[in-house]
Backbone as ProteinMPNN parsed JSONL, in Angstrom:
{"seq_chain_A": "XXXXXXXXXXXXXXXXXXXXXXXXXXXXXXXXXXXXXXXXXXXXXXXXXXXXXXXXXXXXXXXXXXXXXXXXXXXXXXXXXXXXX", "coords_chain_A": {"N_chain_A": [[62.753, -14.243, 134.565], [64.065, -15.671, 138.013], [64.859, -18.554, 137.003], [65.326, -18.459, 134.428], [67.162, -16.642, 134.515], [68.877, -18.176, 135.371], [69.935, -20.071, 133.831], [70.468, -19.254, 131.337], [72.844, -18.046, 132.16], [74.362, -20.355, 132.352], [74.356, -21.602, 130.587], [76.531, -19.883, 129.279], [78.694, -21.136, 130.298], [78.595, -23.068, 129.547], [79.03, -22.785, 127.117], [81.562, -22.07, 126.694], [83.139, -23.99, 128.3], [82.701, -26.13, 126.428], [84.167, -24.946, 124.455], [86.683, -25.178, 124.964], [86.88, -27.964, 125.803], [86.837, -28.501, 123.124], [89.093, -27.945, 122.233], [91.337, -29.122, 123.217], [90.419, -31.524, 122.609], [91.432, -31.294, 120.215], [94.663, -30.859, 120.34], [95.198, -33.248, 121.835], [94.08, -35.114, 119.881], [95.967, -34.805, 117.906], [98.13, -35.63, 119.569], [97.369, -38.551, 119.102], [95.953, -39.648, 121.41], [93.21, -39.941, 123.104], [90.313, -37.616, 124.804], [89.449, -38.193, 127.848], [87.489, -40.337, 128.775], [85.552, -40.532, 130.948], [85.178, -37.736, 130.727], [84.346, -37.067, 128.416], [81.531, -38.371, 128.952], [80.594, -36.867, 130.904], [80.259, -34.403, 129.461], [78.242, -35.215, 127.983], [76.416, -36.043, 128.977], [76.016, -33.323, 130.237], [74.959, -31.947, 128.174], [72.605, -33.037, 127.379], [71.106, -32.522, 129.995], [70.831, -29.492, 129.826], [69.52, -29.491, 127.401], [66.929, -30.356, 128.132], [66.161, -28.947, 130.277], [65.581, -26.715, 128.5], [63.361, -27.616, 127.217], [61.81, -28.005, 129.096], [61.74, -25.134, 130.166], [60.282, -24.021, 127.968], [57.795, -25.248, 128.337], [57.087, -24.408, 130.743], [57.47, -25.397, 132.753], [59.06, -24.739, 136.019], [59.763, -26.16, 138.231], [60.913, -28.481, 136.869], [62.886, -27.459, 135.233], [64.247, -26.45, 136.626], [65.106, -28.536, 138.366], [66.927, -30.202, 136.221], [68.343, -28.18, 135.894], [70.135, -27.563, 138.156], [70.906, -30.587, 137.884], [72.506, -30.473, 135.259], [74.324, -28.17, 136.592], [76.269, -29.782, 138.344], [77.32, -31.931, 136.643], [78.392, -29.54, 135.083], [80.282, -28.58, 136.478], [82.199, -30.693, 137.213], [83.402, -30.787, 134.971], [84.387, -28.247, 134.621], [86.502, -28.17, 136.915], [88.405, -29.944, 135.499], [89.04, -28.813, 133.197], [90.389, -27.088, 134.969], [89.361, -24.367, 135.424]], "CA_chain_A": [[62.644, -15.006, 135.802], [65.139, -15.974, 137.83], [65.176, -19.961, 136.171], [66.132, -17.852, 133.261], [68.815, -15.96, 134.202], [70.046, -19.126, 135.681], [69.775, -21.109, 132.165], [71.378, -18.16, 130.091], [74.334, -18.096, 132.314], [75.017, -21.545, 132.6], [74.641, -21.375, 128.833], [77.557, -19.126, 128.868], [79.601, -21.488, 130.815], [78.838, -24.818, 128.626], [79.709, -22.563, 126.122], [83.087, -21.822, 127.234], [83.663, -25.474, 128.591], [82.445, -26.816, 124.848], [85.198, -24.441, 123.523], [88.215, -25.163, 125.721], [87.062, -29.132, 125.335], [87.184, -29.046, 121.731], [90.894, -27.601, 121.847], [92.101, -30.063, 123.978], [90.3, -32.715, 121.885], [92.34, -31.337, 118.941], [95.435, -31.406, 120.801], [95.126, -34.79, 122.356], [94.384, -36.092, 118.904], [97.307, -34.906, 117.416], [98.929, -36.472, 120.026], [97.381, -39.821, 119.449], [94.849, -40.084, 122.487], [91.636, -39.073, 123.252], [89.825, -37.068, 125.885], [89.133, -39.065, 128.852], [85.855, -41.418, 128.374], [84.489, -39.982, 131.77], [84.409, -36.424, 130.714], [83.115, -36.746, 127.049], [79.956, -39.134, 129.267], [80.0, -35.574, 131.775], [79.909, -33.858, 128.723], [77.489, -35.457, 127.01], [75.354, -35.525, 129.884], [75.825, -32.096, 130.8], [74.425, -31.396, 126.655], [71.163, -33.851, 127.316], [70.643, -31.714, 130.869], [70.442, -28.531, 129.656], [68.155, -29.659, 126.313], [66.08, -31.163, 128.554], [65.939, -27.855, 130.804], [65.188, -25.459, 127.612], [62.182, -28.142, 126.907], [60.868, -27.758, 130.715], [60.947, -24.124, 130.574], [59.341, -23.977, 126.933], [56.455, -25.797, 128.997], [56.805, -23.324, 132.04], [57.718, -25.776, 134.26], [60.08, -24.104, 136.626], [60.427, -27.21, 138.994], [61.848, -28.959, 136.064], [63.988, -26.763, 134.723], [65.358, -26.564, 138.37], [65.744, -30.28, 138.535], [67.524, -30.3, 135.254], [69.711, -27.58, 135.865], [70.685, -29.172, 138.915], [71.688, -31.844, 137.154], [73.727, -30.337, 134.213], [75.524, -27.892, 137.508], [77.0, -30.667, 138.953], [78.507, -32.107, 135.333], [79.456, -28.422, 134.608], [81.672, -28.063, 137.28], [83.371, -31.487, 137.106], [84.039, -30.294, 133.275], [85.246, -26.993, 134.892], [87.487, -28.612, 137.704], [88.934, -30.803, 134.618], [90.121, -27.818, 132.554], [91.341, -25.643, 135.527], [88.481, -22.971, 135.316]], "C_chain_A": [[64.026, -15.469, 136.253], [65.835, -17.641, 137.57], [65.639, -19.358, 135.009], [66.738, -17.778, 133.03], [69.926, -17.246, 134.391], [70.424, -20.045, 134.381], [70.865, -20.303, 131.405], [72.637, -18.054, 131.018], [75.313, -19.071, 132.774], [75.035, -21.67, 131.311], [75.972, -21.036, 128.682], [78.893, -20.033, 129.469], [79.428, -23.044, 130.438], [79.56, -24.292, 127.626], [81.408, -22.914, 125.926], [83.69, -23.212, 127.711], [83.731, -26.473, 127.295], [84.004, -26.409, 124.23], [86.859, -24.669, 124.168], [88.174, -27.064, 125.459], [87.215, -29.599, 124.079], [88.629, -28.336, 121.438], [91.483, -28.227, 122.403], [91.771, -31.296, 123.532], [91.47, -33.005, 120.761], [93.47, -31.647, 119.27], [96.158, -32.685, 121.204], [95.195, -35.38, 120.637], [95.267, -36.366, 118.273], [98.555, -35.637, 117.797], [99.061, -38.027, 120.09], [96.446, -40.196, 120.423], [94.165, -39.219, 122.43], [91.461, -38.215, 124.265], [89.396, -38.189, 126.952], [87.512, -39.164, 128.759], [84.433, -40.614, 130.201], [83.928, -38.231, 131.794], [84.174, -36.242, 129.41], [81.757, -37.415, 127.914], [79.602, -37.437, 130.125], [79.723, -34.632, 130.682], [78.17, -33.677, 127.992], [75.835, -35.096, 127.874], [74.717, -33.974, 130.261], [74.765, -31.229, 129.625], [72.899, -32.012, 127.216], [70.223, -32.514, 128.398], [70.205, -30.616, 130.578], [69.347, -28.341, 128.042], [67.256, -29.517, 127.082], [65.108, -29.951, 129.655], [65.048, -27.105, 129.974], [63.916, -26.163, 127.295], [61.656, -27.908, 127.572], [60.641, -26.268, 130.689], [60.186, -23.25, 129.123], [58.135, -24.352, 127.476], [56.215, -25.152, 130.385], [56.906, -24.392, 132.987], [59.33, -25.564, 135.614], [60.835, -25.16, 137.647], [61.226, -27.936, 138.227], [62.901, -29.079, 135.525], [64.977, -26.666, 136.157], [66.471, -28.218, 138.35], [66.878, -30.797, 137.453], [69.062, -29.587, 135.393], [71.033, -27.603, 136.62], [72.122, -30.227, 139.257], [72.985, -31.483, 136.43], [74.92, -29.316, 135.548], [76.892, -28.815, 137.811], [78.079, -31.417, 137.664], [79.423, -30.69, 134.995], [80.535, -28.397, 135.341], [82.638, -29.169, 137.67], [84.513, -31.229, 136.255], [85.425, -29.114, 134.112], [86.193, -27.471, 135.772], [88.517, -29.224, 136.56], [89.576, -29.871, 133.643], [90.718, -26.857, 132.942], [90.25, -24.701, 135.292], [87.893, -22.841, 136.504]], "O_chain_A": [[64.966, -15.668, 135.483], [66.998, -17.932, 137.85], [66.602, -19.965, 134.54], [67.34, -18.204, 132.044], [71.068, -17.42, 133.965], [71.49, -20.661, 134.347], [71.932, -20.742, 130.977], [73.654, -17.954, 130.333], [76.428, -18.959, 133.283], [76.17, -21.934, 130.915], [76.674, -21.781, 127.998], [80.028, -19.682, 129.147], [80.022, -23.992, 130.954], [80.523, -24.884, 127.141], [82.096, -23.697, 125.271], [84.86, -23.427, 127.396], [84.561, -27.368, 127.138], [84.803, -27.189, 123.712], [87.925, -24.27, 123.699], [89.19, -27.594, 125.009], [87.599, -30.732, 123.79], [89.095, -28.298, 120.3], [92.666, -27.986, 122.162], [92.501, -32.241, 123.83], [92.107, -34.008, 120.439], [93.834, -32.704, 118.754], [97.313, -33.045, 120.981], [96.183, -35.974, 120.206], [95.633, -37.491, 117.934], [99.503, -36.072, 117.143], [99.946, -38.715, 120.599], [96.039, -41.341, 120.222], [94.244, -38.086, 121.955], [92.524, -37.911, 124.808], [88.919, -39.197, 126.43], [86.637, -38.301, 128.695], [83.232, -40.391, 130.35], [83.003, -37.653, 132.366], [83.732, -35.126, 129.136], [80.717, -36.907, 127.493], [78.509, -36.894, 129.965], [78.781, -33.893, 130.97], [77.392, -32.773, 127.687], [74.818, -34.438, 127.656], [73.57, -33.579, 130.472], [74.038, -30.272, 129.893], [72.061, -31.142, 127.45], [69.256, -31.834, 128.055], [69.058, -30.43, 130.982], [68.665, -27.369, 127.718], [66.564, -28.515, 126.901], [63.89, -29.966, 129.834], [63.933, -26.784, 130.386], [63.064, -25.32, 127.012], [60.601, -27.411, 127.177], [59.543, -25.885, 131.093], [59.67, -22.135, 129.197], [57.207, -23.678, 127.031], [55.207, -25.398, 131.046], [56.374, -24.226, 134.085], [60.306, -26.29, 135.805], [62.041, -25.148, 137.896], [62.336, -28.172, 138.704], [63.66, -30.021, 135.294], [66.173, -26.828, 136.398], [67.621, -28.659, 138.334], [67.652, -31.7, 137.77], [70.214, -29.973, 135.199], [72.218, -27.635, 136.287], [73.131, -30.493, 139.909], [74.12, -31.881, 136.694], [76.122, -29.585, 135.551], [78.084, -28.606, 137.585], [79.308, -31.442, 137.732], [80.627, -30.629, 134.743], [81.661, -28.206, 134.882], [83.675, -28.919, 138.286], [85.735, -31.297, 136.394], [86.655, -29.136, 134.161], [87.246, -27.067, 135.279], [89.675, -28.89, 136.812], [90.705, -30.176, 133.261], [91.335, -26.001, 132.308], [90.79, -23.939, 134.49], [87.16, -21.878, 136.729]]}, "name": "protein", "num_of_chains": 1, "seq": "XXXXXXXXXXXXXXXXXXXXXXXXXXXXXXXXXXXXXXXXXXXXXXXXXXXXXXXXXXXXXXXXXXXXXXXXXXXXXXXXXXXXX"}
């Protein structure tokens, strides 16, 4: 379906945002500071959103998974503005 395809390739692009934020965590730490407090909360959020998705369309609800995904879009692409992607 296409709530599917849209899930599995926003998958692919938390992935990729997970993996570029945990090298810039490492970095930063080494340096002494953290990641900025508003994009581990977009993070974190963006993790809850797309659980919360894969639960809605385990239960076939497609409006849900919409509403969810949505949701985690709009964190993904702060993330992604925030590491240049």
């Amino acid at each position: 379906s296409a709530v599917r395809e849209r899930m599995m390739m926003m998958g692919a692009r938390v992935g990729a945002v997970a993996t570029s934020l945990q090298g810039l965590q490492r970095e930063q730490s080494q340096q002494g500071v953290g990641l900025r407090s508003d994009m581990v909360a977009a993070q974190q959020r963006l993790n809850y959103q797309m659980n919360e998705a894969q639960a809605s369309l385990n239960q076939n609800d497609a409006a849900a998974v919409k509403k969810r995904l949505d949701a985690a879009e709009r964190d993904l692409e702060r993330l992604e503005t925030f590491l240049g992607k």
